[in-house]
TORLUMLO-734796 format. One line per field, with one value per residue: residue in one letter; residue number from 1; x, y negated, z of N, C-alpha, C in turn. Coordinates in steps of 0.02 Angstrom, whole numbers, plus 50000, padded with zeros to 5 digits. Layout:
BEGIN
type = c(A; ...)
seq = c(NUM; ...)
n_x = c(X; ...)
n_y = c(Y; ...)
n_z = c(Z; ...)
ca_x = c(X; ...)
ca_y = c(Y; ...)
ca_z = c(Z; ...)
c_x = c(X; ...)
c_y = c(Y; ...)
c_z = c(Z; ...)
end
This chain:
BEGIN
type = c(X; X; X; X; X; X; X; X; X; X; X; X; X; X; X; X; X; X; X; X; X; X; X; X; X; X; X; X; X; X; X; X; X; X; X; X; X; X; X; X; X; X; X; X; X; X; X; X; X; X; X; X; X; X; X; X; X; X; X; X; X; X; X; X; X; X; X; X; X; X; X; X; X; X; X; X; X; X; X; X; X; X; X; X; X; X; X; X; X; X; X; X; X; X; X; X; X; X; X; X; X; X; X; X; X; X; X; X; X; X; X; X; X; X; X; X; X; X; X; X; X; X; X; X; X; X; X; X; X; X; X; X; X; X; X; X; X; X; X; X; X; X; X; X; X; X; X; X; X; X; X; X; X; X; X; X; X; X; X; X; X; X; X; X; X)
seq = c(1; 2; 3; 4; 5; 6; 7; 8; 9; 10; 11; 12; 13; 14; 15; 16; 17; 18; 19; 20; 21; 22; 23; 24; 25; 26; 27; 28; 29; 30; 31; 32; 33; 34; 35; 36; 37; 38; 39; 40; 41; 42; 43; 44; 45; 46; 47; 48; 49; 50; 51; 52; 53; 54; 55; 56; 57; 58; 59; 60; 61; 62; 63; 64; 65; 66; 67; 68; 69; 70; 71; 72; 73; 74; 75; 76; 77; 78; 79; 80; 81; 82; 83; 84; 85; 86; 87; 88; 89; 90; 91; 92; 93; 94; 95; 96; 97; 98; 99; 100; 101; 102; 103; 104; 105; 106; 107; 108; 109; 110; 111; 112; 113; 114; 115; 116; 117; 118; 119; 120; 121; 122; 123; 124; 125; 126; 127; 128; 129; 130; 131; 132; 133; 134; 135; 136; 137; 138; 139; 140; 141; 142; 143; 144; 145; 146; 147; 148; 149; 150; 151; 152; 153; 154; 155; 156; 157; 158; 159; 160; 161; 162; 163; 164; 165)
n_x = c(46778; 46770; 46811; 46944; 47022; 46975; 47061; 47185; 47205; 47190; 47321; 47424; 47382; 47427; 47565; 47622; 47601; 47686; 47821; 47917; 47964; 48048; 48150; 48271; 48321; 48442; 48593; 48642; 48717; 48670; 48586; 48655; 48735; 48719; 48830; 48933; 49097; 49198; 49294; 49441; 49582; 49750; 49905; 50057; 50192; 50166; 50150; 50095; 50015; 49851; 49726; 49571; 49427; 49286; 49099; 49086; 49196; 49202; 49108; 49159; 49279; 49200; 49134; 49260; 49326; 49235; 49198; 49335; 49361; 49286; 49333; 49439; 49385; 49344; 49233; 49213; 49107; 49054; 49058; 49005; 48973; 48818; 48709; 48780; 48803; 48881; 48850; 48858; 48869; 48826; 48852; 48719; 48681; 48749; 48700; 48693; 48636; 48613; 48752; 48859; 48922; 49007; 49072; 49236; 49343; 49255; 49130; 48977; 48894; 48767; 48725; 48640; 48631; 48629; 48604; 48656; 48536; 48444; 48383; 48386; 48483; 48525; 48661; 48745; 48873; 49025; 49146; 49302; 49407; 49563; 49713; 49747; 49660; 49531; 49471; 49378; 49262; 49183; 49049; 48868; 48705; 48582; 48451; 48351; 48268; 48209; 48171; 48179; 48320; 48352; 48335; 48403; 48429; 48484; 48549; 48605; 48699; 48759; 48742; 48640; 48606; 48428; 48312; 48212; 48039)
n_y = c(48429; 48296; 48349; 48385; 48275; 48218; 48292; 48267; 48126; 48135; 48224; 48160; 48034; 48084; 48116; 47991; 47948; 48035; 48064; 47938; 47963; 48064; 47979; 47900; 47757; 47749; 47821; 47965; 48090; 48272; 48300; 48229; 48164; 48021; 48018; 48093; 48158; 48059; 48125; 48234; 48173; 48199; 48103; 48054; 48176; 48352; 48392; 48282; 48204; 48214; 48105; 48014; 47943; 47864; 47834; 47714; 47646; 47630; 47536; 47450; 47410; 47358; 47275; 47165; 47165; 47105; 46967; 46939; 46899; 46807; 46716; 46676; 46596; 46472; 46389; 46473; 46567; 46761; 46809; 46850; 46930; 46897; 46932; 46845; 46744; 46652; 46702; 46668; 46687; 46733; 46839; 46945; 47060; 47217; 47364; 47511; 47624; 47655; 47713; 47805; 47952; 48008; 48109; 48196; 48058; 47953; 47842; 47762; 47581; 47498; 47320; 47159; 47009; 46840; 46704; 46534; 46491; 46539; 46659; 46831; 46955; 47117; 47220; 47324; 47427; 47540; 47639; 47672; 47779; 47765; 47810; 47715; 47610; 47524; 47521; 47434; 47504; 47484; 47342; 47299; 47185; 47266; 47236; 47093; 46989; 47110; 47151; 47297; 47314; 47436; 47614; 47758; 47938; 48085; 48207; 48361; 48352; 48235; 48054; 47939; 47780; 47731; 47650; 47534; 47580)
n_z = c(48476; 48542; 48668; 48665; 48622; 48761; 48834; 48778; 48816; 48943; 48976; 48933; 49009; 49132; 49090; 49083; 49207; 49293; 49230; 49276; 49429; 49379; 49368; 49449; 49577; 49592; 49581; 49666; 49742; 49771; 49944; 50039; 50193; 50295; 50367; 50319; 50268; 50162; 50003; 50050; 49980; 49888; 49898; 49813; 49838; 49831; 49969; 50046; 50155; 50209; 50182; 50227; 50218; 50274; 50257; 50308; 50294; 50150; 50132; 50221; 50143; 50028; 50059; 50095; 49972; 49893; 49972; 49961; 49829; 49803; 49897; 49810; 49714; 49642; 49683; 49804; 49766; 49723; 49580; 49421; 49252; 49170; 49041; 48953; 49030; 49181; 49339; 49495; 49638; 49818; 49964; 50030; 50062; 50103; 50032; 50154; 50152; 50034; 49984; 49881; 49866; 49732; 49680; 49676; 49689; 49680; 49692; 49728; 49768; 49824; 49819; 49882; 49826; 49812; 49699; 49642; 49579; 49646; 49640; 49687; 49674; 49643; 49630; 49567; 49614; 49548; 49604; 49639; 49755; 49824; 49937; 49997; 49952; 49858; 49707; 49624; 49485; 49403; 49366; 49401; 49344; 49407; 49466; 49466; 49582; 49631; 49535; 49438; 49306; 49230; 49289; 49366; 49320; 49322; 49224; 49160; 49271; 49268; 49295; 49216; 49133; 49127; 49030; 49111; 49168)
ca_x = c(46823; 46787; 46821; 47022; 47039; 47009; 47107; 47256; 47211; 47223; 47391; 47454; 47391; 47476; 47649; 47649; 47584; 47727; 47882; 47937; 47968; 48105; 48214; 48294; 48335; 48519; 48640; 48655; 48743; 48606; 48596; 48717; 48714; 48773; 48893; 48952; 49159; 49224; 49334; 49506; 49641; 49805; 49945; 50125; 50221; 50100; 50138; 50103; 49980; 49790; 49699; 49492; 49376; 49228; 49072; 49103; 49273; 49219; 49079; 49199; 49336; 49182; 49149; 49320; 49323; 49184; 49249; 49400; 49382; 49257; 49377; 49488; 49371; 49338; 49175; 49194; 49066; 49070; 49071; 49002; 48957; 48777; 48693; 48837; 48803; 48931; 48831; 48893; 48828; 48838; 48825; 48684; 48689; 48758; 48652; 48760; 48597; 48622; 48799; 48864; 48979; 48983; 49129; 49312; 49362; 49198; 49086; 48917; 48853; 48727; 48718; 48609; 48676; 48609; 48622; 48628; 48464; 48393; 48357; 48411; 48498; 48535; 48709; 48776; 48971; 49060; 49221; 49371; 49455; 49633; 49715; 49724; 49649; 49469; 49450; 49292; 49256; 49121; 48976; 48798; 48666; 48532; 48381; 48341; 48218; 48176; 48137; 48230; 48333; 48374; 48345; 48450; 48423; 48522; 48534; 48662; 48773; 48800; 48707; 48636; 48560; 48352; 48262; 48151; 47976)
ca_y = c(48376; 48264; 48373; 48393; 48207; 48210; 48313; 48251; 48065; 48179; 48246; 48084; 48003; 48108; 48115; 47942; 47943; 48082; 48047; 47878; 48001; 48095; 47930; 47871; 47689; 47742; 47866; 48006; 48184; 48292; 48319; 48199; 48122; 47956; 48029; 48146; 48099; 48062; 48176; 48206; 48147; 48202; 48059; 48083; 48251; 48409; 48411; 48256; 48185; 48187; 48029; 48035; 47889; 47856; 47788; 47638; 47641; 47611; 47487; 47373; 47382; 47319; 47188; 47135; 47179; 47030; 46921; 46916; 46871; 46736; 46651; 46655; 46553; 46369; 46361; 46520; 46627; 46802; 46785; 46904; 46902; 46900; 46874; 46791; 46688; 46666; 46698; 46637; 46746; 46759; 46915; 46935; 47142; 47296; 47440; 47562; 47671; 47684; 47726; 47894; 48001; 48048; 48174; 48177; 47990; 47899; 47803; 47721; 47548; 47413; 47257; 47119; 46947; 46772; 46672; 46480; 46502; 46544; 46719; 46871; 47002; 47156; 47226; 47396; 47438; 47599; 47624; 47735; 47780; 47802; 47841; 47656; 47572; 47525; 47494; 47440; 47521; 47459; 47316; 47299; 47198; 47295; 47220; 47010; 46972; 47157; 47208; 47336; 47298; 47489; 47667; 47801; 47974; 48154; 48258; 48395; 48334; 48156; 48004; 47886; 47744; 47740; 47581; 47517; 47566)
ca_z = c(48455; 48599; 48702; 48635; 48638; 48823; 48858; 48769; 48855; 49006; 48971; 48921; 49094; 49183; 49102; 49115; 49299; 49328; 49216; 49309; 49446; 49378; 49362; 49528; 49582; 49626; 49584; 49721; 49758; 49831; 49988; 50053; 50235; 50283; 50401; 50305; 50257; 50100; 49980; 50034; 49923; 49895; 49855; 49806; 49821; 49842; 50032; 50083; 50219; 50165; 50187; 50244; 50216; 50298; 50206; 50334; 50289; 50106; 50153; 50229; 50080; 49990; 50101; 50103; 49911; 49880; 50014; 49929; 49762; 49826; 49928; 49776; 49675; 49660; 49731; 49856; 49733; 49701; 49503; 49386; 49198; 49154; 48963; 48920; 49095; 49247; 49393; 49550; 49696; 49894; 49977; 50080; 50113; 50096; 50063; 50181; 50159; 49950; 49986; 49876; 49841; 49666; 49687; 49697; 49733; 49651; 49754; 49719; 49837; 49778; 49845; 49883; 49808; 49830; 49655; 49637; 49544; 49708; 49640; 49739; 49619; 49676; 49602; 49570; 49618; 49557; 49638; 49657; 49799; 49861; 50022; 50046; 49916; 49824; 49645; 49556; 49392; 49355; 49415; 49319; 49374; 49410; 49493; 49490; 49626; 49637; 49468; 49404; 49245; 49217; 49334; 49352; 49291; 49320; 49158; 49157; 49324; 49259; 49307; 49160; 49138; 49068; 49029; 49185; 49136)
c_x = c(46834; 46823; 46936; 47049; 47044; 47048; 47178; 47257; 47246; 47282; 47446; 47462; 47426; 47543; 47668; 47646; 47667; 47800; 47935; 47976; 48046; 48164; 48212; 48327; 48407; 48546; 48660; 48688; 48700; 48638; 48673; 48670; 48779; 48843; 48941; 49042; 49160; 49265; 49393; 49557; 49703; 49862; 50023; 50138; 50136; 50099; 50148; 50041; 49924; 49767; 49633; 49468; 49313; 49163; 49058; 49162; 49274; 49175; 49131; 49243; 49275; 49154; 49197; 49335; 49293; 49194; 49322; 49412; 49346; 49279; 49424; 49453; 49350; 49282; 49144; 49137; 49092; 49059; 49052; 48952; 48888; 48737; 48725; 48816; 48851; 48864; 48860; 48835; 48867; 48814; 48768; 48663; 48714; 48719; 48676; 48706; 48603; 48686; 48814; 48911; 48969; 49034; 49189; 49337; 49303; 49148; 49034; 48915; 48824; 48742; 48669; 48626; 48636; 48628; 48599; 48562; 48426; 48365; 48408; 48437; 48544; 48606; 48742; 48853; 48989; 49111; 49276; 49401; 49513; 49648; 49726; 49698; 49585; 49490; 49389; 49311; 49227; 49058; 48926; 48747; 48605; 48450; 48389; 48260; 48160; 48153; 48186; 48239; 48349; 48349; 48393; 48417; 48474; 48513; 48631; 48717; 48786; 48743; 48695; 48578; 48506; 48342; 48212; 48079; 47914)
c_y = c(48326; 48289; 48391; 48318; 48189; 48228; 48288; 48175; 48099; 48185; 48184; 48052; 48025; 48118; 48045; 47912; 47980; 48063; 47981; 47922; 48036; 48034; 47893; 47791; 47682; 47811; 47892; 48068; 48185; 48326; 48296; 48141; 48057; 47979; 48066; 48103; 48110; 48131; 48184; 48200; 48168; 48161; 48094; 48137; 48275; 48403; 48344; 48225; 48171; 48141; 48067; 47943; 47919; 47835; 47707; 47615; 47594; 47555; 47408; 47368; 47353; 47266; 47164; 47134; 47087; 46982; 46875; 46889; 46814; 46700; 46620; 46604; 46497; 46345; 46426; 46562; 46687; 46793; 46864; 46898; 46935; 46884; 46838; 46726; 46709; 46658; 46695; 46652; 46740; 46819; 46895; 47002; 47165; 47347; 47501; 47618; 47711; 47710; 47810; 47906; 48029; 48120; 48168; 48115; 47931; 47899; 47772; 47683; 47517; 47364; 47196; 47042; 46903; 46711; 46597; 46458; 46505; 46618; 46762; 46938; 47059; 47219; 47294; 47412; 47518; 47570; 47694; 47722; 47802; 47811; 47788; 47604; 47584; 47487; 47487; 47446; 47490; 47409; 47283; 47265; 47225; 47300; 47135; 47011; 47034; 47196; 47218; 47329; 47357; 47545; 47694; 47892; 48026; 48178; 48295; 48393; 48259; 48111; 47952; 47835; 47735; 47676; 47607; 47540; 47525)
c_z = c(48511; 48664; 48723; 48645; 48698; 48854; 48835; 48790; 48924; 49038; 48967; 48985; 49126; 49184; 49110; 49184; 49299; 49301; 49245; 49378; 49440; 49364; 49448; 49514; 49582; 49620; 49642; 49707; 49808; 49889; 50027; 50110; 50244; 50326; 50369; 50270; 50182; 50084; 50014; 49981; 49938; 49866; 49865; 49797; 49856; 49925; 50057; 50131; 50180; 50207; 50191; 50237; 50255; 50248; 50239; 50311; 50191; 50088; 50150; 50171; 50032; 49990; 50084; 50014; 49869; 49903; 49986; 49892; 49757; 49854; 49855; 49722; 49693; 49717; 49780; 49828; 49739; 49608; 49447; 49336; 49188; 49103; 48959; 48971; 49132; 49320; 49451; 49600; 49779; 49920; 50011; 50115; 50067; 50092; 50089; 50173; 50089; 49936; 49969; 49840; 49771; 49655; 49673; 49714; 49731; 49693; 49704; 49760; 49796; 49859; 49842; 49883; 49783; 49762; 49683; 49617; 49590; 49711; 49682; 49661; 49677; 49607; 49616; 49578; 49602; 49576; 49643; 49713; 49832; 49920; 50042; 49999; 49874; 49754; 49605; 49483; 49363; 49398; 49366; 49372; 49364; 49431; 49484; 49541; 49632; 49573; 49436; 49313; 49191; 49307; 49316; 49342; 49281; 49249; 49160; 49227; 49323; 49259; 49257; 49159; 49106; 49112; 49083; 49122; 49178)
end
């Protein structure tokens, strides 16, 4: 009898040693280098001129992306809704290293953003991309002063979000 009990402490220890593991910090396509180019895209008629991104190429549109909409506000923030809070953010990096391709025009970057609070929050961007143009889908934050508010997690092809453990 004791003997069954340790072992299922055992078993226990170790899926919770090991399951943390199969959840990732950041949505990736495997086996993907930084150099490697974007999709190409085809706009307009069928024969017309394909377009190539870089993952610098989509870097800077998200520089210039954040940049932008912070000049456009009152007090030069980036601006983005938190628990029914407005957080008001400065950049302070790019992670050009977390930068990914999810497949046909969709992009992954995080970011490292500077709250009035003094905390450091670290901010997730999906994005779409055209042959000259970035759109964010979607931005979540995802880390405050390093601790993760959510991982990420493959199942089937598609990337989802599991509670931080």
């Amino acid at each position: 009898m004791i003997t069954r009990h340790i072992a299922a402490v055992s078993v226990s220890l170790f899926l919770i040693a090991v399951l943390p593991l199969f959840a990732q910090e950041h949505p990736r396509a495997p086996q993907q280098s930084q150099s490697q180019q974007l999709p190409q895209t085809r706009t307009g008629a069928p024969q017309a001129a394909m377009t190539e991104a870089t993952m610098s190429d989509v870097s800077d549109g998200l520089k210039k992306f954040i940049s932008g909409y912070a000049a456009k506000s009152a007090d030069k923030k980036f601006h983005i809704p938190y628990q029914r809070k407005d957080l008001a953010l400065d950049l302070v990096k790019v992670h050009d290293d977390r930068f990914s391709s999810l497949g046909g025009d969709k992009y992954f970057a995080c970011v490292d953003m500077k709250g009035t609070d003094g905390k450091i929050y670290d901010i997730d961007f999906f994005m779409a991309v055209g042959a000259r143009s970035l759109k964010i889908t979607e931005t979540s934050v995802h880390k405050i002063n390093g601790k993760p508010l959510y991982n990420w997690k493959e199942e089937k092809g598609v990337w989802k979000k599991v509670r931080a453990s």
